[in-house]
N, C-alpha and C positions, 0 to 999 in steps of 0.2 A: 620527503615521502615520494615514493614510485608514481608517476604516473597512472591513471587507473587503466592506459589503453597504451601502456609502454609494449615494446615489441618483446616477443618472449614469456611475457609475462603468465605467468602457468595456470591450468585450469584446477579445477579443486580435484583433490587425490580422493576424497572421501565425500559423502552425501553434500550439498551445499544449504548454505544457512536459508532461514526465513527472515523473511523482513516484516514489519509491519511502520508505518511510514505517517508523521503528518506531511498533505501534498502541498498546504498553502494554495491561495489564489494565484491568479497569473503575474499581479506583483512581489513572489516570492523573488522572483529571479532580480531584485533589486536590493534584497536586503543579503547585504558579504558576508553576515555570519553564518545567515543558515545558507546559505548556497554553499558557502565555503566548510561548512559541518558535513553535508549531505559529499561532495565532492572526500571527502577525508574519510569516511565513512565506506564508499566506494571501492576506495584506492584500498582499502583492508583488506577488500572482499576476494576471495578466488575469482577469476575470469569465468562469467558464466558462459556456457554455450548458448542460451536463449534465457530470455526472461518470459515469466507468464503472473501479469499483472490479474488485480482483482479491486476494482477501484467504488471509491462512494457514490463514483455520480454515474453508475449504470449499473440498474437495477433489471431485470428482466427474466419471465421463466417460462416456460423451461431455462434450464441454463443455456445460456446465448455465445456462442465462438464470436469474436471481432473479424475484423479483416485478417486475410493468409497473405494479403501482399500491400507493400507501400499507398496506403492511400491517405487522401489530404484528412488532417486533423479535426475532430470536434471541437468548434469553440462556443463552446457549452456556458457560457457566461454573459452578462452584459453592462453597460455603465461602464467602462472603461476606457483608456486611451485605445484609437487605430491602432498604434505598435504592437498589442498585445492580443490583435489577430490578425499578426502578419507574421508571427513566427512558425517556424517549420521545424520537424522532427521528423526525417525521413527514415526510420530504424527497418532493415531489412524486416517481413512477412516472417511467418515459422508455419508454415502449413504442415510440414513435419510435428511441431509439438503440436498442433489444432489434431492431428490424427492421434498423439497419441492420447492427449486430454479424454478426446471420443473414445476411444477404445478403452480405458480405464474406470470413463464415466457408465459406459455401454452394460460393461462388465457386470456393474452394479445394480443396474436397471435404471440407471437415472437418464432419463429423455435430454438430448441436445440438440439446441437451433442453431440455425446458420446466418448473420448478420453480415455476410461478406463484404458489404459497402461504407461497415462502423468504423471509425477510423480510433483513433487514439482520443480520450477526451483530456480536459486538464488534472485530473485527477492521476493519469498514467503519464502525459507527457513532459509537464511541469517540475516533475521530480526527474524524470530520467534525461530530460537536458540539463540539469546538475549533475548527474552522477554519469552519464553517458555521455559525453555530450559529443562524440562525434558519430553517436547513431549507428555504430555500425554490431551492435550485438542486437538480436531477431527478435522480435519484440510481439508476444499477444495478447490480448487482450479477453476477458471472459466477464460474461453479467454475473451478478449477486441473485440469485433464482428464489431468494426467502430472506427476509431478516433476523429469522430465528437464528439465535446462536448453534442450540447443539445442532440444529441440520447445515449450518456452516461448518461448524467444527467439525461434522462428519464430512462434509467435502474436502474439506485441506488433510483429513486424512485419506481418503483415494488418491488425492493428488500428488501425495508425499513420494511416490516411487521415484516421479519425475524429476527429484531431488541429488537419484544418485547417474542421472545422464547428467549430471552440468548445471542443471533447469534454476533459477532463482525465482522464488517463490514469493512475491510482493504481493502485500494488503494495504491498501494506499487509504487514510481516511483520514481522525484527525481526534485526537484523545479525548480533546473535548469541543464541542461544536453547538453553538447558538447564537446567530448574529444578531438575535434580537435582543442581546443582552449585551454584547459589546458594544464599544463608542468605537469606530474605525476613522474620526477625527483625529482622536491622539495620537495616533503613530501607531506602529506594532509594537514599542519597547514600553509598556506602557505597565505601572502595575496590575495582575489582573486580577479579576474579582474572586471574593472569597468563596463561591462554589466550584468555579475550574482549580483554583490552589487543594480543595478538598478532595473533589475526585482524582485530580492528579495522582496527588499523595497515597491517597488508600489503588489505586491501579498500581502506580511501582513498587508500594510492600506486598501486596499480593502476587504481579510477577514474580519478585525476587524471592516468596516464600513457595513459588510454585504452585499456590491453589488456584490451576484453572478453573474449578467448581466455582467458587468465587467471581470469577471473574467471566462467565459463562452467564451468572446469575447477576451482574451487575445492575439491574431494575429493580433487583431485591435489599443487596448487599452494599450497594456503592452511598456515600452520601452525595447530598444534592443532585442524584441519578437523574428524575427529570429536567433537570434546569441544566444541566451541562448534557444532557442531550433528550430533547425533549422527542426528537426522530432519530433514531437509531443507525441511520447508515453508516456515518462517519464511523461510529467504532466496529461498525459490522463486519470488516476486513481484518478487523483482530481475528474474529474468530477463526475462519481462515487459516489463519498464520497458524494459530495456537493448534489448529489440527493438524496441517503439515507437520509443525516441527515438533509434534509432542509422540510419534513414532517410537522415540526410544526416551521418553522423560524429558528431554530438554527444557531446561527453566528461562524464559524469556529474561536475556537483560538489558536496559536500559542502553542505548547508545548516545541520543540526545534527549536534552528535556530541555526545559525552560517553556515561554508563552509566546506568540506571537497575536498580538490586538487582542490579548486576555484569553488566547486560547491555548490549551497546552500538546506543545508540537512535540511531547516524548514519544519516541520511537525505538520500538524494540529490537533484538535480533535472537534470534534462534538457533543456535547449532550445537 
């Protein structure tokens, strides 16, 4: 497989895909499969011109711009080894895409803040040193301004335009999410419990049948809704997604699945 940052390698001719992503914690970057799924997954992708991430663990409203230029990383976690905040992810600024973000959001009448000193948290960076990893594609950052889905789903549609300069459109969270219900003793390869196997399952017949209504309403619709996520963030960058790339109907499909420490790390793509 190509390199995902081989020389040459072409930018997308056509709108570019959406992503919706589980980020894992900071010991993702230990386990070879999914590092090595996520890196393979990459190397599919068109070369984007910037990426504009939307992650679980910043939430803020008005909607909030990150940083427009290289600044040191959020390490937004604790309990863990030194190593795991001494890593660095220097991805150029995009204060070019921060303007047009604004100007698209402006458009709308939706009010935007300016966080210029927010760096990348683990939720944005932890994935894109898998798939990026030599940082050199522009990288920003933007808050979750609501956890409502349809007013998410209405912002990844504004933002869809940015789709056809190059833009990659990431929703970083985590399909299903409740650490108070995992054992993180047993490893990540662990079987995991019969309510994330549940909503998993009903989330990828529902992408794959295309009822984002469903899946908009997943507090209604989904089983074990509250127990695989009794706070919403995690999946709240779906909706996102699901706004960006449903512009022209696109059906979200599955890229990876399976569970990590009982959680299930299916991730979609859109194009």
């Amino acid at each position: 497989m190509t390199s995902v940052n081989a020389p040459g390698r072409p930018e997308s001719a056509g709108p570019m895909p959406v992503l919706y992503f589980g980020h894992g914690a900071p010991p993702l970057a230990d386990d070879p499969l999914w590092t090595g799924q996520l890196a393979s997954w990459s190397a599919d992708l068109p070369r984007p011109t910037a990426i504009l991430i939307v992650s679980a663990h910043w939430e803020a409203g008005p909607l909030t711009i990150g940083a427009t230029r290289t600044v040191p990383l959020v390490y937004d976690f604790w309990g863990f080894p030194q190593r795991y905040y001494e890593v660095t992810y220097a991805a150029p600024g995009a204060p070019e895409l921060a303007a047009k973000v604004r100007g698209l959001l402006n458009g709308h009448g939706v009010p935007v803040a300016d966080a210029p000193e927010r760096g990348l948290d683990h939720g944005a960076y932890v994935p894109l040193k898998e798939m990026y990893p030599d940082a050199d594609v522009p990288v920003l950052q933007i808050s979750m301004p609501t956890l409502d889905p349809q007013r998410l789903f209405e912002l990844g549609r504004r933002l869809a335009p940015l789709r056809d300069e190059g833009v990659l459109i990431m929703g970083s969270g985590f399909l299903t999410h409740n650490l108070s219900c995992v054992d993180m003793s047993r490893g990540p390869g662990y079987t995991p419990p019969a309510w994330s196997q549940e909503f998993d399952d009903w989330a990828d017949r529902a992408a794959r049948s295309g009822d984002i209504d469903a899946l908009l309403d997943w507090a209604h619709k989904a089983p074990a809704a509250d127990i695989a996520h009794p706070r919403s963030e995690h999946l709240a960058p779906l909706f996102v997604a699901l706004g960006a790339g449903n512009r022209t109907g696109e059906t979200p499909r599955s890229v990876i699945d399976g569970f990590w420490y009982g959680m299930s790390k299916r991730s979609f793509q859109l194009d």
